[in-house]
N, C-alpha and C positions, 0 to 999 in steps of 0.2 A: 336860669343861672343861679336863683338863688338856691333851690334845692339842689342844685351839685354842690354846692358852698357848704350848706348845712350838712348835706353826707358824709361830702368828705372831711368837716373837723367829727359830726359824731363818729364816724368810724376809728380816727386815730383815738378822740379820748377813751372810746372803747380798746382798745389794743394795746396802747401804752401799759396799762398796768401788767398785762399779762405778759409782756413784754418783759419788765423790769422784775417779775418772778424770775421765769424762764434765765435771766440774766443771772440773778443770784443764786439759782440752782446748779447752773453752769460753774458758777466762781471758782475754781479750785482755790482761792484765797477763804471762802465759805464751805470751805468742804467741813461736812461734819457739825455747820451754826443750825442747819435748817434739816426736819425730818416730813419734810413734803412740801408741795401749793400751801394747804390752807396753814401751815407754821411761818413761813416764807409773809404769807398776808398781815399773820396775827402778831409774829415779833415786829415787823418792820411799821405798821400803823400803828402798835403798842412803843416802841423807842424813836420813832422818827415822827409820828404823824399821818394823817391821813392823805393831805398831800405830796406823801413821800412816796405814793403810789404814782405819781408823774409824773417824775422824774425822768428826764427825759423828751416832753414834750413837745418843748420846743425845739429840739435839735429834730424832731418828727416833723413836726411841723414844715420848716424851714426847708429840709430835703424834699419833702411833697410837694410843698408851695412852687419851689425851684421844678422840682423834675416836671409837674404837672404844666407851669407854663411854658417851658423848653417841649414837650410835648404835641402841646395841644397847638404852641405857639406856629412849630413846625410842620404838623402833619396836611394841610393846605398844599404848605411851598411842596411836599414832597408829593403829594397827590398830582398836583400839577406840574408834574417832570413825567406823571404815568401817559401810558398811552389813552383816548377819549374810550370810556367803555362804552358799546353799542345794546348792551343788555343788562337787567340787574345781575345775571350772575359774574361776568365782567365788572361790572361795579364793586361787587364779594370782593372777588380776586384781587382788584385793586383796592380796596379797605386793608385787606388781609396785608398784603406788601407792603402800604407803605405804616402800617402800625408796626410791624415785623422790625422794618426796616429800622424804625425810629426808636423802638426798645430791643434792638440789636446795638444801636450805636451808643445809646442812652446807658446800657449795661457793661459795656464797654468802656465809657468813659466813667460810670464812678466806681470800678474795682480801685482807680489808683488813688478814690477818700480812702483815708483812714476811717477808723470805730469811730462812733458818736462818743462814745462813753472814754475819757482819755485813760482812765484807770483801769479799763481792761486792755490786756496786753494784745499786741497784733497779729492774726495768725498770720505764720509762715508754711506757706505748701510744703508735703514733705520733697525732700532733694535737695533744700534751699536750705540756708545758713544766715 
């Protein structure tokens, strides 16, 4: 348990920053501040700091936290609505479903979060208004 713990924060603190690149490269409000990654790195830890690279973190965090217990919490209850497998590859197929199943609906229910980030604006599919 604990090295799932330890993975999965090292993994967001790994990602976050390149995250919060990615993000300001996108900006059209930043179009034209930044002339690649390592400029993106070198103004923003140079005017904001070097913790300005995790920005963000916690709003990671907290969606992880969430999705991974709703998850992990569920995938049991839905195992056990499967039929009993009689063979490991039976077992597969029932792994397969009800993980499927569980980040089919998990997907499903947070398109209707908003962004993390409230200052970037929300896309809107094209057709819609």
């Amino acid at each position: 348990m604990f090295q799932a713990v330890y993975w999965f924060a090292h993994s967001r603190y790994s990602v976050v920053p390149f995250e919060l690149v990615k993000i300001r490269l996108q900006d059209k409000a930043s179009a034209g501040k930044y002339n690649g990654i390592a400029d993106v790195v070198v103004k923003t830890v140079r005017s904001e700091g070097l913790l300005a690279m995790y920005q963000g973190l916690e709003s990671t965090m907290w969606r992880h936290i969430l999705w991974n217990a709703g998850y992990f919490g569920c995938i049991s209850q839905v195992r056990s609505t499967l039929p009993k497998a009689g063979s490991k590859r039976a077992q597969i197929v029932n792994d397969i479903v009800a993980g499927s199943t569980l980040s089919s609906y998990g997907q499903s229910c947070s398109q209707s979060i908003p962004a993390a980030d409230p200052e970037q604006p929300l896309e809107v599919p094209s057709g819609r208004s």
